[in-house]
C-alpha positions as CSV (number, residue, x, y, z in Angstrom):
1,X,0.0,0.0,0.0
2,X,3.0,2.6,1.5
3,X,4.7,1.4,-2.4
4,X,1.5,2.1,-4.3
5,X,1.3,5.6,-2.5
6,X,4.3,6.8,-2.6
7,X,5.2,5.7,-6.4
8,X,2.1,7.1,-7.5
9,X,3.6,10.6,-6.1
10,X,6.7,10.6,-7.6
11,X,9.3,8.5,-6.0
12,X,11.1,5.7,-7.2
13,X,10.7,2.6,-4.2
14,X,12.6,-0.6,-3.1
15,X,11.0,-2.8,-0.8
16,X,13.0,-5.5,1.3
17,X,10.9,-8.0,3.8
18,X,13.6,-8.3,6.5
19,X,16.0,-6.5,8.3
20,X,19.2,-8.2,6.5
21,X,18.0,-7.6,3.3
22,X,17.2,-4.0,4.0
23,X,20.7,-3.4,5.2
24,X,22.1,-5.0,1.9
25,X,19.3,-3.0,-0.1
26,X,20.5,0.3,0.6
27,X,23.9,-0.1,0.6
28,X,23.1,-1.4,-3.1
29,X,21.1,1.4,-4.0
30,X,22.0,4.3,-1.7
31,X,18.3,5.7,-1.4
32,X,17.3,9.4,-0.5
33,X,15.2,8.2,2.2
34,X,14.3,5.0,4.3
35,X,11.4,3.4,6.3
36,X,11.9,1.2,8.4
37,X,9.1,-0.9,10.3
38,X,10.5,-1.8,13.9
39,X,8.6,-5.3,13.8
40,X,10.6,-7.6,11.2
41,X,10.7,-11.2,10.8
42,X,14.8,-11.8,11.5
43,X,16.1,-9.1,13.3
44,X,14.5,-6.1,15.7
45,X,14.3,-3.0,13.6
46,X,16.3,-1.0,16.6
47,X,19.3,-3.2,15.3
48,X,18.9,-2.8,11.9
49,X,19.1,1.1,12.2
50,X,22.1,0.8,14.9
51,X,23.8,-0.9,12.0
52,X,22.7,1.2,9.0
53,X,24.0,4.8,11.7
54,X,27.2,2.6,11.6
55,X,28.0,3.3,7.9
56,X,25.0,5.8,6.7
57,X,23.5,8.8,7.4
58,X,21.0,8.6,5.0
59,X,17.3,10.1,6.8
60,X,15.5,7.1,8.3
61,X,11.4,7.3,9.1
62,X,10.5,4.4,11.8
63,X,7.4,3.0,11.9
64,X,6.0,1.3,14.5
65,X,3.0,-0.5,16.0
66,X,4.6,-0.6,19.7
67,X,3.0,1.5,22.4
68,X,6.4,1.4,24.3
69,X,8.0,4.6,24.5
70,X,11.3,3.4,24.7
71,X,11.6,2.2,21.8
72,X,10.8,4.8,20.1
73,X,13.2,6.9,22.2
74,X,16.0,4.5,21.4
75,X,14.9,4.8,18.0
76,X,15.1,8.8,18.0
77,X,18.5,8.2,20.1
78,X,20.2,6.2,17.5
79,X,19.7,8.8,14.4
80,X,16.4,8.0,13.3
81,X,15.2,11.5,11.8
82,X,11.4,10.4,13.1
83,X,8.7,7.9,13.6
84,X,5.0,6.9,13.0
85,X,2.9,4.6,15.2
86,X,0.7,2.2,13.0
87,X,-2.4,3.0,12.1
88,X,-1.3,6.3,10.2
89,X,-2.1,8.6,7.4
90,X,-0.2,8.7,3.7
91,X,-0.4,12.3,4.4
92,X,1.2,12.4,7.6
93,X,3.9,10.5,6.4
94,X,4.5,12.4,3.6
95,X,4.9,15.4,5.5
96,X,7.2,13.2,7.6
97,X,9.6,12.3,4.4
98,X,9.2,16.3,3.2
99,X,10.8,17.3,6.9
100,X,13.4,14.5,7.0
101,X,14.6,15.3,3.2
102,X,14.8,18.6,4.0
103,X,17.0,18.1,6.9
104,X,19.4,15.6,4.8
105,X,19.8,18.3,2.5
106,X,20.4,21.0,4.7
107,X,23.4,19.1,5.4
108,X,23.5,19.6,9.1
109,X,24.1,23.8,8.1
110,X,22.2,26.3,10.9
111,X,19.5,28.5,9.3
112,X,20.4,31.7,10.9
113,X,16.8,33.1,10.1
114,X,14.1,30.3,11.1
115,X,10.2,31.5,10.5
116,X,7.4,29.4,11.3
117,X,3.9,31.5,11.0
118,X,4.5,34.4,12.8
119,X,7.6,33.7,14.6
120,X,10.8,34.3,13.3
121,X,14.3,33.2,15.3
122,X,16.9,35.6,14.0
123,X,20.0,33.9,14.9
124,X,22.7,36.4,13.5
125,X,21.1,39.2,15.8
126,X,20.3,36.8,18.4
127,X,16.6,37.9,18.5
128,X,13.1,36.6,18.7
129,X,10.1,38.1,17.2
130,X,6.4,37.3,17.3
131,X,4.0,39.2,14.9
132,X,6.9,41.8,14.6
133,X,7.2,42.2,18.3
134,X,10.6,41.5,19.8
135,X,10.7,38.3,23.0
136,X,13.2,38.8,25.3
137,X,14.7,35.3,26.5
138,X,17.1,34.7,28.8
139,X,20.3,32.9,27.6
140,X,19.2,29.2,28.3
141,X,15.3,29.8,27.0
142,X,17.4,30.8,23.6
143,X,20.0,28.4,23.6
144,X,17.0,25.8,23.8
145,X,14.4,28.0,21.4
146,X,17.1,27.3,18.6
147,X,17.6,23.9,19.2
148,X,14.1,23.2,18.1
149,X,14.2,25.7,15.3
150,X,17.6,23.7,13.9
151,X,15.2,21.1,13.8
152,X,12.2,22.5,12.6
153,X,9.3,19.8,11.9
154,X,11.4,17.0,14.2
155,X,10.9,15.5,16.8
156,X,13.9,15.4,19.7
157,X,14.0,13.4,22.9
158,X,13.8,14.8,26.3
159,X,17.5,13.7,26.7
160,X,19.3,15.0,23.4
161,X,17.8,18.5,24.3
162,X,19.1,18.4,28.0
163,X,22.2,17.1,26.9
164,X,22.5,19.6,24.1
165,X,21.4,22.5,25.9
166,X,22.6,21.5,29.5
167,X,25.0,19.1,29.0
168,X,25.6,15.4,29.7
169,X,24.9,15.3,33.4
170,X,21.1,16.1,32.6
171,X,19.7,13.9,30.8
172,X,17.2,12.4,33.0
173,X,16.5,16.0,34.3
174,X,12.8,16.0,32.7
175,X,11.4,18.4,35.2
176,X,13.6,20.7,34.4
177,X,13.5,21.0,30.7
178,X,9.3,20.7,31.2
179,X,9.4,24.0,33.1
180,X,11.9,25.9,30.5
181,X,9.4,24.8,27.4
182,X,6.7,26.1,29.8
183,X,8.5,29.6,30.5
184,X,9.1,29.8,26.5
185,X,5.5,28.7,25.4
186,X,4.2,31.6,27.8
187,X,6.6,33.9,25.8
188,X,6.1,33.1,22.3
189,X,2.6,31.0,22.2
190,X,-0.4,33.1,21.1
191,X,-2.4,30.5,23.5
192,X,0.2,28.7,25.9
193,X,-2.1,26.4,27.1
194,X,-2.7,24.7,23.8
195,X,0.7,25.4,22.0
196,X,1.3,26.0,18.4
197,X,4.7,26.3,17.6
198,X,6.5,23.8,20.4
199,X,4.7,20.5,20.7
200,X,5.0,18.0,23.2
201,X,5.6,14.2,22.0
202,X,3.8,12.2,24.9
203,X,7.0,10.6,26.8
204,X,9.1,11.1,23.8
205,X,10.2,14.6,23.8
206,X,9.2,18.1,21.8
207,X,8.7,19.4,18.3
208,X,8.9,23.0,16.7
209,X,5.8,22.7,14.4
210,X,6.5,24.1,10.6
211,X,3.8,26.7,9.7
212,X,3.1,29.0,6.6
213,X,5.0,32.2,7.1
214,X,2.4,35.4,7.6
């Protein structure tokens, strides 16, 4: 069904049942993009993508039908660029692909100017606006503010933001991080109580949404 979708809107597909032969599949043909379902018949998913970050850094999609957290966290940990619990729409998905190609070919380069609707992250004048309006943030709210703006559209753990923006002794420092996103959201969200532009993934971590520009 995903094949039928997919080549039907342009893209050129390879399908492989099992882990192994997924791992020999791309390094044949070197694709763009990959899904990977977590539940294969030979090998767990979470080691097929441990081996593929080994040698590849080629944006990965997971999909899933586990409920466990964790294993979408170790997913996230190990380079996957984001993930999809089953049942899910070809739309979403799509949109998935569009943000993960558009990472890949970003390179890993910072944007100094992010805009998403009305907010715009002006990192070469270290400034925030909002509907033209300048934010004031202290250092650590905008240290983490352009974190998720580097990542526009994708989803990052709880711990690669705290160790990122705190450092490594923080990872498991939840609380913390939960009250920083809650000082930013009251700064920058038009209605903080039911975000727009920073979105929390249930147990997983946060997202920067990508909206129109206005």
């Amino acid at each position: 069904m995903l094949q039928t979708s997919l080549e039907a809107r342009g893209y050129r597909v390879f399908t492989a049942a099992t882990g192994y032969n997924g791992l020999v599949a791309a390094a044949d043909h070197q694709p763009d993009l990959i899904i990977l379902d977590l539940g294969l018949p030979d090998i767990d998913g979470i080691n097929v993508l441990e081996e593929l970050r080994a040698w590849s850094q080629t944006p990965v999609v997971v999909l899933t039908v586990r409920s466990d957290e964790q294993q979408k966290i170790d997913a996230l940990d190990l380079g996957a660029d984001d993930y999809l619990t089953k049942p899910f729409s070809t739309g979403e998905l799509l949109a998935r692909l569009r943000v993960a190609q558009r990472h890949a070919e970003r390179g890993g380069k910072i944007n100094p100017m992010v805009r998403t609707g009305s907010l715009v992250i002006d990192m070469a004048t270290r400034r925030v606006f909002r509907d033209g309006q300048p934010i004031r943030l202290t250092p650590t709210e905008y240290k983490l503010i352009c974190l998720l703006a580097n990542n526009l559209g994708r989803v990052l753990t709880h711990s690669a933001i705290l160790k990122e923006v705190w450092g490594a002794g923080y990872q498991k420092d939840t609380q913390l991080l939960r009250g920083f996103v809650a000082q930013i959201r009251q700064k920058i969200e038009p209605t903080p109580n039911r975000p727009h532009y920073i979105i929390t993934e249930p147990g997983i971590g946060y997202r920067m949404m990508e909206h129109p520009t206005y």
